[in-house]
C-alpha positions as CSV (number, residue, x, y, z in Angstrom):
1,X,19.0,233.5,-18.4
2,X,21.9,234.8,-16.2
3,X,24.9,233.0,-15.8
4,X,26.3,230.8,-12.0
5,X,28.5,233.6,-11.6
6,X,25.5,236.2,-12.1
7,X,23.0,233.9,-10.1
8,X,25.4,233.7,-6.9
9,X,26.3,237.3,-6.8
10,X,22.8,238.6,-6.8
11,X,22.3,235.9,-3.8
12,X,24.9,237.5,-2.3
13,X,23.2,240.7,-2.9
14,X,20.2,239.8,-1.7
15,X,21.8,238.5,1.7
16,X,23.2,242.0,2.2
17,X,20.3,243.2,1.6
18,X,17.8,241.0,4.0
19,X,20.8,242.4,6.9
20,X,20.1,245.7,6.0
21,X,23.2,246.6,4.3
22,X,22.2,249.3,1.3
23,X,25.3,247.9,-0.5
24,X,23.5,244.3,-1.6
25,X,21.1,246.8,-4.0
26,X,25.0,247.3,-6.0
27,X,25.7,243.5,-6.9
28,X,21.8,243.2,-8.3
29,X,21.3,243.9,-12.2
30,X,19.1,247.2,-12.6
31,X,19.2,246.8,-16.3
32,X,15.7,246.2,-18.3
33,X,17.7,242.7,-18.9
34,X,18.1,242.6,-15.5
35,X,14.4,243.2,-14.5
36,X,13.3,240.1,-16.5
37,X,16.3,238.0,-15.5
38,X,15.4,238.1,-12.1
39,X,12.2,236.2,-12.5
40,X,14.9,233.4,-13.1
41,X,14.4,233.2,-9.3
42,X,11.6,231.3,-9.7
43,X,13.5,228.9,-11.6
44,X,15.9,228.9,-8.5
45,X,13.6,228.5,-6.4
46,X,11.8,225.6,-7.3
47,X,13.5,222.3,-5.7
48,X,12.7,223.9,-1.9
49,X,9.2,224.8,-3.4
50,X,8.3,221.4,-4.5
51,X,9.1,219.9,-1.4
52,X,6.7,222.3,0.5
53,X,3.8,221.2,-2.8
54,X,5.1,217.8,-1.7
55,X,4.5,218.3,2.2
56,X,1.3,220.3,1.7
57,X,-0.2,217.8,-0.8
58,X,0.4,214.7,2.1
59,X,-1.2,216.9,4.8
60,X,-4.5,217.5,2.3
61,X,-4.8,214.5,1.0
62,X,-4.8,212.7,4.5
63,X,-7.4,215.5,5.6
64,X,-10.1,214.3,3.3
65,X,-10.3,212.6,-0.4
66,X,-12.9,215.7,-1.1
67,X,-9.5,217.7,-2.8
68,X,-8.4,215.0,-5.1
69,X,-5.2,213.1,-5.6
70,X,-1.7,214.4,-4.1
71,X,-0.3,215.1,-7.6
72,X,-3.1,217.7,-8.1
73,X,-3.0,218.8,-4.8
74,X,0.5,219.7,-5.5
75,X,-0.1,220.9,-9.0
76,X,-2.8,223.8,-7.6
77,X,-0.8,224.6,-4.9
78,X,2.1,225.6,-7.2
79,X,-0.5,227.4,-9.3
80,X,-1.1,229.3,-6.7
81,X,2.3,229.8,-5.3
82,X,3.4,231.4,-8.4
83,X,0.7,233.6,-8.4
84,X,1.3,235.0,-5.0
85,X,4.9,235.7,-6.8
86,X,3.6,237.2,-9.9
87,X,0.6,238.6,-9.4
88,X,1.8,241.3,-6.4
89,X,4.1,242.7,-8.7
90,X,1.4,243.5,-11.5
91,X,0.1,245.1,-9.4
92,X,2.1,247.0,-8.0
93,X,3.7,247.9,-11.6
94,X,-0.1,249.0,-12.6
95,X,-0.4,251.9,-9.5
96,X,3.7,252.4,-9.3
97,X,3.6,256.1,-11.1
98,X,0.5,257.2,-8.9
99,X,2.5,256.0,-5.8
100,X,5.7,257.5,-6.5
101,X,7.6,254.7,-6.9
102,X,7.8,254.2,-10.5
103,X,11.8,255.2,-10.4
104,X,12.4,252.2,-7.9
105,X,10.1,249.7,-8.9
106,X,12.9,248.0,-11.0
107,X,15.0,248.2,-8.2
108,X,12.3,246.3,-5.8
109,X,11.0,244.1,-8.1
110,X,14.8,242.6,-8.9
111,X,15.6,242.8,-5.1
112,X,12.5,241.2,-4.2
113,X,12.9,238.3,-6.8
114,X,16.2,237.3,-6.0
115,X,15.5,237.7,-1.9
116,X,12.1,235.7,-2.2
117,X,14.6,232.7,-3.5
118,X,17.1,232.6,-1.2
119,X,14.7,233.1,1.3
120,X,12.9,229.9,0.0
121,X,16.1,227.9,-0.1
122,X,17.6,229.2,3.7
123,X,13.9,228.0,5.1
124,X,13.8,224.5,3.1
125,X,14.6,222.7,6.5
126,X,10.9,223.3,7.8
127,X,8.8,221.5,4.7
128,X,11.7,218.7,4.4
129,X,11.3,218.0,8.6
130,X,7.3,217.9,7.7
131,X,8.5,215.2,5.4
132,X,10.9,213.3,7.5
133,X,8.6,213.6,10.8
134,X,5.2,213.7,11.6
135,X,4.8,217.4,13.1
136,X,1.6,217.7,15.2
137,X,-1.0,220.8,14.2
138,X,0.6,222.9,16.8
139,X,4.0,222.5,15.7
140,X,3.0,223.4,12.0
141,X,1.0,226.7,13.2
142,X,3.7,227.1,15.4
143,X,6.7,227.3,12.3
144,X,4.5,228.7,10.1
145,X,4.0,231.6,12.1
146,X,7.8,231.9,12.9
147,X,8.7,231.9,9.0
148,X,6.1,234.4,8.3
149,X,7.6,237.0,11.0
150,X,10.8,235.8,9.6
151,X,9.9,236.7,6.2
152,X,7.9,240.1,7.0
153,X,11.3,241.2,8.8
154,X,13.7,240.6,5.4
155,X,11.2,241.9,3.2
156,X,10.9,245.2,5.5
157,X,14.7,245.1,5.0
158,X,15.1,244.5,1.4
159,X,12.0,247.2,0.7
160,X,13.9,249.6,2.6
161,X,17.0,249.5,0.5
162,X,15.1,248.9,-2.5
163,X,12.8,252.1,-2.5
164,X,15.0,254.1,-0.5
165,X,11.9,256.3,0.6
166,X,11.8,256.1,4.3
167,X,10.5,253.6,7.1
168,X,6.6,254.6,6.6
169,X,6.8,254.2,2.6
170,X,8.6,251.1,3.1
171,X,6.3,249.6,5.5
172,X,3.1,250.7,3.5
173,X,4.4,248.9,0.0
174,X,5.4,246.0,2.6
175,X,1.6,246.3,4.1
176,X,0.3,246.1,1.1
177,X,2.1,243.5,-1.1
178,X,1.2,241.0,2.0
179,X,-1.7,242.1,1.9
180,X,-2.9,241.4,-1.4
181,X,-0.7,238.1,-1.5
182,X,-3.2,236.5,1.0
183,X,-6.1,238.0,-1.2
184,X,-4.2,235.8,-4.7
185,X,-3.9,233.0,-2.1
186,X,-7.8,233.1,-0.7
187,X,-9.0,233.5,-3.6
188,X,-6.8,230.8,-5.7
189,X,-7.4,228.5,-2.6
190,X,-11.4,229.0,-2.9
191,X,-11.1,228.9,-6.8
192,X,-9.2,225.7,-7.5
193,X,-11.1,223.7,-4.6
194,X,-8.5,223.7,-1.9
195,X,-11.0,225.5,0.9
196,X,-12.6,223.1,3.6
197,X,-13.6,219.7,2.2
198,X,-17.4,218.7,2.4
């Protein structure tokens, strides 16, 4: 488990990072220790994460009793929020060599773990105002979309200093990770009875 001190640097890293600045990749921990440490993020990440399981679990149980109690609501949807971490990065680690990319995955997967949290934590506002207020339909569509561009645009960044392998590589591993974190989340959704209600 790394240390405050360790934690708060690589956030700091990360911030350079998400601006672009190449220099954020020098504060991370490239180390094989490093690499597992940084799914410590997760860990960091929680308390804004529950408070979206929170939010989301109100808005499904007041949609229909059909998806069970709020608790398990919450429980599923942090199954398969940690999934949609995890489960990306598997992949990507089983086709790395055939893509080229097996000499910077360590240095996207550390980047991307650390980012992914402070991301989390800088967007907290949004689930705790779902909390506070009652946000009409629109005006849930209407953030979620914004966050999403939001977080495409610091992952671009972050992937580009990560892989250092050009604008099309970058956006292609970006492409692609998104891509197959909506399959997890479709699928996960559809498996653990959190599609439409009967």
């Amino acid at each position: 488990m790394p240390s405050s001190e360790n934690i708060q640097l690589y956030l700091i890293g990360a911030w350079r990072m998400m601006m672009g600045k190449a220099d954020g990749l020098r504060l991370l921990d490239l180390t094989a220790d490093g690499f597992w440490n940084s799914f410590f993020a997760i860990v960091v990440a929680l308390p804004p994460l529950m408070v979206g399981w929170v939010g989301v679990a109100n808005e499904f149980s007041m949609i229909s009793a059909d998806f069970g109690s709020r608790f398990s609501i919450a429980i599923r949807f942090a199954v398969i929020d940690l999934a949609v971490w995890v489960l990306p990065i598997v992949a990507l680690a089983a086709v790395a060599s055939r893509v080229g990319l097996a000499g910077r995955f360590v240095h996207l997967v550390v980047a991307s773990n650390w980012a992914s949290a402070l991301f989390i934590w800088l967007t907290v506002p949004v689930p705790l105002a779902g909390l506070i207020w009652s946000l009409g339909p629109e005006t849930r569509v209407s953030l979620s979309l914004v966050l999403l561009a939001l977080n495409l645009v610091v992952t671009w960044r972050v992937t580009h200093v990560a892989v250092a392998k050009g604008a099309a590589i970058t956006s292609a591993i970006v492409a692609g990770m998104f891509v197959m974190s909506l399959l997890v989340q479709a699928l996960l959704m559809a498996a653990l009875g959190l599609g439409q209600a009967s």
